[in-house]
C-alpha positions as MATLAB code, in Angstrom:
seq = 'XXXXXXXXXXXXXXXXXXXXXXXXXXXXXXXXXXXXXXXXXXXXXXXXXXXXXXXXXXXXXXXXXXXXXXXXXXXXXXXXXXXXXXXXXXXXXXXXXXXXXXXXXXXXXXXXXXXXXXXXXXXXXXXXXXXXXXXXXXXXXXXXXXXXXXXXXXXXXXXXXXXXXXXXXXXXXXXXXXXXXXXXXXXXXXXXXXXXXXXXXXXXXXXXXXXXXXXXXXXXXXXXXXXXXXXXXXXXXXXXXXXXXXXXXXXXXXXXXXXXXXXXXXXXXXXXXXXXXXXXXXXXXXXXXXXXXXXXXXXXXXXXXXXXXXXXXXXXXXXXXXXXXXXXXXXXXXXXXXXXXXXXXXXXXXXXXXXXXXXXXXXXXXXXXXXXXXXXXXXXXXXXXXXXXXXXX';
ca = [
     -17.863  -52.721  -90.618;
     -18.005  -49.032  -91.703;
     -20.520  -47.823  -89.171;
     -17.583  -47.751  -86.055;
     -15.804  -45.184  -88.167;
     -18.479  -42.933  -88.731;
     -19.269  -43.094  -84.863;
     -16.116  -42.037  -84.102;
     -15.782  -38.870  -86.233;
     -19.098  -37.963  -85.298;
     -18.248  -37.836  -81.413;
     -14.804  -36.239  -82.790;
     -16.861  -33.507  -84.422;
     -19.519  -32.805  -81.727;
     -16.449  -32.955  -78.957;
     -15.140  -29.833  -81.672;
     -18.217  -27.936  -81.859;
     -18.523  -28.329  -78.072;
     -14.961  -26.679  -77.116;
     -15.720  -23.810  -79.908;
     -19.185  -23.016  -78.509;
     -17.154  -22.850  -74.405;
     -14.377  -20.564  -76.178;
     -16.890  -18.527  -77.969;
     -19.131  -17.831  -74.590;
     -15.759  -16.818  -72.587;
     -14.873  -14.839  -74.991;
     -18.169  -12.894  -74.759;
     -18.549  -13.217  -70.559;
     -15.857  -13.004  -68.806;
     -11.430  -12.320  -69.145;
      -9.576  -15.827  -67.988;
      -7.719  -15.059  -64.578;
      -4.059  -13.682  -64.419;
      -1.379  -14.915  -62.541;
      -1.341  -12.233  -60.509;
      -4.909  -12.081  -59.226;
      -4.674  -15.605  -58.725;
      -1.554  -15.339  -56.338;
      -2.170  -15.979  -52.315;
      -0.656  -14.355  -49.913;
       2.248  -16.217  -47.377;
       1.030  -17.533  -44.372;
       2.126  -14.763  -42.041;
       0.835  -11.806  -44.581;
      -2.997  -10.392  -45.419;
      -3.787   -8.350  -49.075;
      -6.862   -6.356  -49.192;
      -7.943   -4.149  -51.997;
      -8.590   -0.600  -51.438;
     -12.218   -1.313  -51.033;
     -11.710   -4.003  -48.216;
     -10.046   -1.652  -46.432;
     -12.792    0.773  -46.560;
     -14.735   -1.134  -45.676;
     -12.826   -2.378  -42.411;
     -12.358    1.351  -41.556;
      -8.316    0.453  -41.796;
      -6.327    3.206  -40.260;
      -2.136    3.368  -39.816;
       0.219    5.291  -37.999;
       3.725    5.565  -38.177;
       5.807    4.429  -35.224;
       7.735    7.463  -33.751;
       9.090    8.389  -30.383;
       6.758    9.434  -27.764;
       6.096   10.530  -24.339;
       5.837    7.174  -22.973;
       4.252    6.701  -19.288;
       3.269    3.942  -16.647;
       0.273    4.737  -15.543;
      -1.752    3.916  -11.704;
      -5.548    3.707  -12.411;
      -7.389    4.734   -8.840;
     -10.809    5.491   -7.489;
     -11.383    9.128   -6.318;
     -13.348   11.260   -4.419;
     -14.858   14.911   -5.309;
     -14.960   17.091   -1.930;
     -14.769   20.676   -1.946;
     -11.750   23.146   -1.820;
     -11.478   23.265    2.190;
     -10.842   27.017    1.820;
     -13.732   27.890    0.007;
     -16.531   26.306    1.984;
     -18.435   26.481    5.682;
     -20.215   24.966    7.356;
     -23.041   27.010    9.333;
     -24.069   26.223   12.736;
     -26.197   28.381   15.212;
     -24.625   29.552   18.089;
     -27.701   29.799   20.145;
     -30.243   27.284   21.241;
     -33.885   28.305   19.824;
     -36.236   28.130   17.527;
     -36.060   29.129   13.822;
     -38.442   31.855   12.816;
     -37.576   32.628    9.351;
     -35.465   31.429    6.850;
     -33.400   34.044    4.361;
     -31.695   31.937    1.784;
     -32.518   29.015   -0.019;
     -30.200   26.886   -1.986;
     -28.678   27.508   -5.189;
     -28.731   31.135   -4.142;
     -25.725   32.985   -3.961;
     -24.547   35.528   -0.951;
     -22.063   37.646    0.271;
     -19.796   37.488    3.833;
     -22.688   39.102    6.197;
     -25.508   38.148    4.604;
     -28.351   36.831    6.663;
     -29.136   33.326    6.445;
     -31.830   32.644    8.695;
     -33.646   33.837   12.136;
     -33.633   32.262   15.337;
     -35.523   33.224   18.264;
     -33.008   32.051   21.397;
     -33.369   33.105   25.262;
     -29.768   32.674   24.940;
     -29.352   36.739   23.336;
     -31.011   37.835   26.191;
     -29.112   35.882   29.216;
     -26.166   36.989   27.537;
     -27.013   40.202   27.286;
     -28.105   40.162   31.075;
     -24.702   38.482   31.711;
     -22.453   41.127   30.513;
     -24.573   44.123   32.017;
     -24.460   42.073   35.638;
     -20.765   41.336   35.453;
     -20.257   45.076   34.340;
     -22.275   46.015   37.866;
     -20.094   43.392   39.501;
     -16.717   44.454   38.668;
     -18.047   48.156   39.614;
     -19.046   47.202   43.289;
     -16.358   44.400   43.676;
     -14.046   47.804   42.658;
     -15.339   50.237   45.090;
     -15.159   47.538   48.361;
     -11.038   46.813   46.886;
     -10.774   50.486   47.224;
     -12.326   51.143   50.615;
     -10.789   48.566   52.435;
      -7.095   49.646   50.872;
      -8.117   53.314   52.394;
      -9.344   51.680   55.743;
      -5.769   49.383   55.783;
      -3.720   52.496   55.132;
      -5.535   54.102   58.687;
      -5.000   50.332   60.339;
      -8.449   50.191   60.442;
      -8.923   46.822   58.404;
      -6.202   43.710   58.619;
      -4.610   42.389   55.315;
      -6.253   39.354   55.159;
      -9.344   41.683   54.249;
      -7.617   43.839   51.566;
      -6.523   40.131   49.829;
      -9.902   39.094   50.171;
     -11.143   42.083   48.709;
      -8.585   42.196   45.849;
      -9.422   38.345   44.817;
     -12.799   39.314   45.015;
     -12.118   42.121   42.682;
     -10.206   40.305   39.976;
     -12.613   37.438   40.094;
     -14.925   39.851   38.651;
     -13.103   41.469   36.177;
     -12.898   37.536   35.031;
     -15.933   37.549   34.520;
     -16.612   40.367   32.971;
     -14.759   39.314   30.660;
     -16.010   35.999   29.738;
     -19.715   37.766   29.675;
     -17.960   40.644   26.788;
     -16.773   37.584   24.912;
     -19.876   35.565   24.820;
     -21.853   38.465   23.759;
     -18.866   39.239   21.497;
     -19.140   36.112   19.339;
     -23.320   36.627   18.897;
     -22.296   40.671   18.285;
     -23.678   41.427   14.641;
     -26.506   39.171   14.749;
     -28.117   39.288   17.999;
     -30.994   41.712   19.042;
     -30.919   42.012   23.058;
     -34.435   43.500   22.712;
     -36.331   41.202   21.085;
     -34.020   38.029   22.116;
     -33.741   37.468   18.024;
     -30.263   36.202   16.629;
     -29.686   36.389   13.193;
     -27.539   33.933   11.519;
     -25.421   35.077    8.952;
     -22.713   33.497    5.833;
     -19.319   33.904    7.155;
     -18.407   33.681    2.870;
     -19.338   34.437   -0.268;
     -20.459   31.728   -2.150;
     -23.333   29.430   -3.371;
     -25.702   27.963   -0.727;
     -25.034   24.385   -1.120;
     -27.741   22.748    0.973;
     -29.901   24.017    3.537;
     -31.217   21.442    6.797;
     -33.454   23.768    8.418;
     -37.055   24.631    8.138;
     -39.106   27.112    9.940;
     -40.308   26.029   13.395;
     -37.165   23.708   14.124;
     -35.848   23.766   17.609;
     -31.768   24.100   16.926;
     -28.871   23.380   19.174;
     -26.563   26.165   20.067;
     -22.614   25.664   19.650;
     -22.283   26.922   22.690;
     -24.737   25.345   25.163;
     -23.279   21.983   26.017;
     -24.908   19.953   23.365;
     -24.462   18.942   19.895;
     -25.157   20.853   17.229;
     -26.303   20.191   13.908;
     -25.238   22.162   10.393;
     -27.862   24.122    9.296;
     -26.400   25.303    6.248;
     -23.422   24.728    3.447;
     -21.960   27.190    1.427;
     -18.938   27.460   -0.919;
     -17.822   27.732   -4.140;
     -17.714   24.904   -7.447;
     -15.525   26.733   -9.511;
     -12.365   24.996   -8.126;
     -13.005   21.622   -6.291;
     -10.629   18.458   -4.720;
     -10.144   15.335   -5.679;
      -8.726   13.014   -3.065;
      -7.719    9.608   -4.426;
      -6.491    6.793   -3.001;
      -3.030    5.219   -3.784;
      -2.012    1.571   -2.552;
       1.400    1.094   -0.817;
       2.633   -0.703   -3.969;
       2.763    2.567   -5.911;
       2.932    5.321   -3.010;
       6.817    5.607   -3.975;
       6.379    6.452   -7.755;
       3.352    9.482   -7.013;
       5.148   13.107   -6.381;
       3.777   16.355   -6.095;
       3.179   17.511   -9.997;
       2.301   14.318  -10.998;
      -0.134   14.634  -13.933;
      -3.488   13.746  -12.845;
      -6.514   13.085  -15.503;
     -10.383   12.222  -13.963;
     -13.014   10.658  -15.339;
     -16.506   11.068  -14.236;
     -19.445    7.568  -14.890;
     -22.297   10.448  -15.209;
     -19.956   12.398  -18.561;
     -18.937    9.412  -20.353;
     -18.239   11.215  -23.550;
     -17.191   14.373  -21.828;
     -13.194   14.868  -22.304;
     -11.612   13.837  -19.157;
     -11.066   16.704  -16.415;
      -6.833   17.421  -15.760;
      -5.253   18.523  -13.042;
      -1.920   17.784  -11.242;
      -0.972   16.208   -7.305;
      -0.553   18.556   -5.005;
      -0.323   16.830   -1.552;
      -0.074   13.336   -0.548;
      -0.591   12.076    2.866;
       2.598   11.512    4.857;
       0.395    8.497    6.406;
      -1.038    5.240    5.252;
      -4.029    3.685    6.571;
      -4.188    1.100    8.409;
      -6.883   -0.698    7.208;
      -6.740   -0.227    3.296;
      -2.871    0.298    3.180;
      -3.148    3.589    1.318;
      -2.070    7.213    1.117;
      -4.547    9.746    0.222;
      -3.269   11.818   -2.725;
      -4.921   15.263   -3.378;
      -5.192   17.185   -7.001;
      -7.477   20.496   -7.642;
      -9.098   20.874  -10.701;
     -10.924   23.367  -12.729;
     -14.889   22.706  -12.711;
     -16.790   24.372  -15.326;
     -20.396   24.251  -15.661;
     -19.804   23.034  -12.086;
     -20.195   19.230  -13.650;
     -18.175   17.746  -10.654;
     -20.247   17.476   -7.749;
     -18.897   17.024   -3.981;
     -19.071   13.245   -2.853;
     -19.187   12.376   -6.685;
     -17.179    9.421   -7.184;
     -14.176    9.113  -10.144;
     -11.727    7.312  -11.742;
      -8.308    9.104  -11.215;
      -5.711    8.224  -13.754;
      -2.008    9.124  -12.167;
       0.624    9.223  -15.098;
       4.190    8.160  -13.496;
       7.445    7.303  -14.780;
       7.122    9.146  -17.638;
      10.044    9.170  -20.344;
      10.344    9.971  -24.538;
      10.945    6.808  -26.455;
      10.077    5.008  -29.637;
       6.519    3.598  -29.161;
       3.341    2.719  -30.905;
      -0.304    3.022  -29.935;
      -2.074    0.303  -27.319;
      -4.850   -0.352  -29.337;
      -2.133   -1.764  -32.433;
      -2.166   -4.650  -30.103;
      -4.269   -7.525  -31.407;
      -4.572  -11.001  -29.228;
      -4.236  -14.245  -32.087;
      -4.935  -17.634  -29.887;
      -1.789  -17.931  -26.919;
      -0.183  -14.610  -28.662;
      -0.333  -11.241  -29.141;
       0.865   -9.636  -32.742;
       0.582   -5.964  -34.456;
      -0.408   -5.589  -38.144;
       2.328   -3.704  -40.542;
       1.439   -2.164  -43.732;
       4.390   -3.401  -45.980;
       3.559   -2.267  -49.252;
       1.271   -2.896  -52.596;
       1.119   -6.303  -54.415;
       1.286   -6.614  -58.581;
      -2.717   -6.088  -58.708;
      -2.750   -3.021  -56.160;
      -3.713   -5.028  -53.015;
      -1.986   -3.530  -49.757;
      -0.103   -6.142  -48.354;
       0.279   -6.508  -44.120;
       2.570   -8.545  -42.550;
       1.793  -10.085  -38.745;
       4.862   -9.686  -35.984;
       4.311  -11.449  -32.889;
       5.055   -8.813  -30.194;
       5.046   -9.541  -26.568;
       3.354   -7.321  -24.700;
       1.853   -7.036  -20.818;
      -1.699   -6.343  -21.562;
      -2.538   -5.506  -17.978;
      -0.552   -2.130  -18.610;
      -2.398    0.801  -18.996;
      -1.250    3.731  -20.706;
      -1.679    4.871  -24.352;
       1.975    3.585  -25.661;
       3.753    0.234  -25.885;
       7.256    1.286  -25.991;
       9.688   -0.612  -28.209;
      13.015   -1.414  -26.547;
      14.612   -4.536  -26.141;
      16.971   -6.907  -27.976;
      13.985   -9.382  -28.335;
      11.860   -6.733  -30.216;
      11.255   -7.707  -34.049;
      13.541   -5.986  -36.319;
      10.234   -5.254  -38.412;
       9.397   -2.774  -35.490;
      11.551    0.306  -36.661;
      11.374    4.151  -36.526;
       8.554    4.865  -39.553;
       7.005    1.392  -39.574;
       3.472    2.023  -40.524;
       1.611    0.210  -37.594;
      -2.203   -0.406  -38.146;
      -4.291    1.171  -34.999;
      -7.943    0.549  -36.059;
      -9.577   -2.426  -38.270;
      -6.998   -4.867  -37.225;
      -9.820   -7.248  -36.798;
     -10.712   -7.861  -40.207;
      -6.804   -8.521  -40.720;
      -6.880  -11.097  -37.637;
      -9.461  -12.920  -39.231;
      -8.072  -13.226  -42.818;
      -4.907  -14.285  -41.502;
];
């Protein structure tokens, strides 16, 4: 009958020493939780503490007004500056016997570029001094027969004959002056040598002769080939191509920035329109649009492909940055930094925010009577490490 008892105070008194030993060893480890640190968030908010947000990289901005802009993203071509390149090509048929410049080189108007050996010097040079002869006889028979009409010795039919005969060769005296004319400066009647020379200064571009090649003349009824390029890279083109859709909203001045695939990291190159084509193609339905840019280094090559970025419509409004924007399922939502909770966390609130992500351009203005009234002037907006908050959320 008396053993129950004594059970019972026994478990009573090991239960005892059993709650004293827990409060003992969490008094010695570790502090029981506060309220505060214990608190969650509401559904639409994330806390972090200062080292989560390290650690995410977290960065904010303030929403303020800016130089808003559409945007029309294009594919572009690098050509040179038509008014600082040539195109050489030999006037004379022959054979090239030495070649002067090579490229990369530089030269100056006049300077020889390579020399041909062309029959064509010579005939020319036999052309002018037998027209010359002509024009001297043809002369002296116009003048006898006018003496031998005054005396009614010869009829008029012969001075008429004799006068046609005498402009027909100053004709072609002239047309033998201005073939020689245009090899004049380069061509060596002696030695049947012509001498082809840069009609600029500038860089030798590419060269597509070799000694030994037979060349086409200009000017002897065949087709020619370019034998040399020269111009200058300080200053190139960049024609791009605009689609009828957008033709209206491009003007002359529009800012123009390129991009190049072979400088990725390279800032991009800037320039503004200058012309646009006053036709469309047929085929493509667009309007070449022309902008000159700066080239240091002479990075941009000619028949270098780019990505031409034409900023349009541009106007100052309130706006944040693109990349603010973060996609969440069907929706897309920016991140606010809101303030600091009890224990120090920074607290961020999510505000759905409809936005056409196909835009381009480096602002999402904020207008609108369906724009969140969170969205103000001096909202801090968070631009990088939005993921981590997407994911807590």
């Amino acid at each position: 009958m008396n053993a129950r008892p004594k059970l019972v105070a026994s478990s009573f008194l090991v239960l005892g020493l059993a709650v004293a030993a827990s409060s003992c060893h969490r008094g010695e480890g570790a502090e029981v939780p506060s309220p505060a640190a214990q608190a969650q968030p509401p559904v639409n908010e994330v806390w972090l503490s200062d080292a989560q947000m390290r650690e995410a990289k977290i960065q904010v901005e303030p929403i303020e007004d800016q130089d808003v802009d559409d945007v029309i993203l294009t594919s572009g071509r690098v050509t040179f500056d038509d008014l600082l390149v040539t195109h050489v090509f030999s006037p004379v048929t022959g054979r090239i016997t030495k070649i002067e410049a090579s490229p990369g080189q530089r030269v100056k108007k006049g300077d020889a570029l390579a020399t041909i050996e062309s029959p064509d010097v010579g005939i020319a040079s036999s052309d002018l001094s037998k027209a010359q002869a002509d024009l001297v006889a043809a002369e002296h028979d116009f003048k006898r027969i006018k003496a031998l009409f005054a005396q009614n010795a010869a009829s008029e039919r012969d001075v008429e004959q004799s006068e046609d005969a005498y402009r027909k060769a100053q004709a072609e005296l002239e047309r033998a002056r201005q073939k020689a004319w245009l090899l004049k400066g380069g061509a060596d009647a002696v030695t049947q040598t012509f001498t082809l020379q840069a009609g600029i200064e500038g860089e030798v571009i590419s060269r597509f002769v070799n000694p030994g090649m037979e060349v086409q003349g200009q000017y002897g009824g065949g087709t020619a080939v370019e034998l040399f390029t020269i111009g200058e890279l300080d200053r190139v083109w960049i024609m791009a191509d605009v689609y009828e859709l957008d033709f209206a909203r491009v003007k002359v001045g529009t800012p123009v920035t390129v991009r190049a695939v072979a400088y990725p990291g390279r800032e991009p190159f800037k320039g503004t329109v200058e012309w646009i084509s006053g036709v469309l193609d047929k085929d493509t339905r667009t309007a070449k649009v022309r902008c000159s840019l700066e080239n240091p280094g002479h990075l941009l090559r000619p028949e270098m492909f780019v990505t031409v970025t034409l900023r349009v419509d541009q106007k100052r409004e309130l706006a944040f940055p693109r990349n603010a924007l973060m996609r969440l399922g069907d929706v897309t939502v920016v991140f606010l930094e809101t303030g600091k909770t009890a224990d120090g966390r920074t607290k961020f609130q999510r505000v759905p925010f409809a936005a056409d992500e196909g835009e381009n351009g480096r602002w999402i203005p904020i207008a609108g009577s369906s724009v969140p009234q969170a969205l103000t002037k001096g909202a801090r907006v968070v631009t990088a490490g939005a993921v981590l908050l997407s994911s807590s959320g």
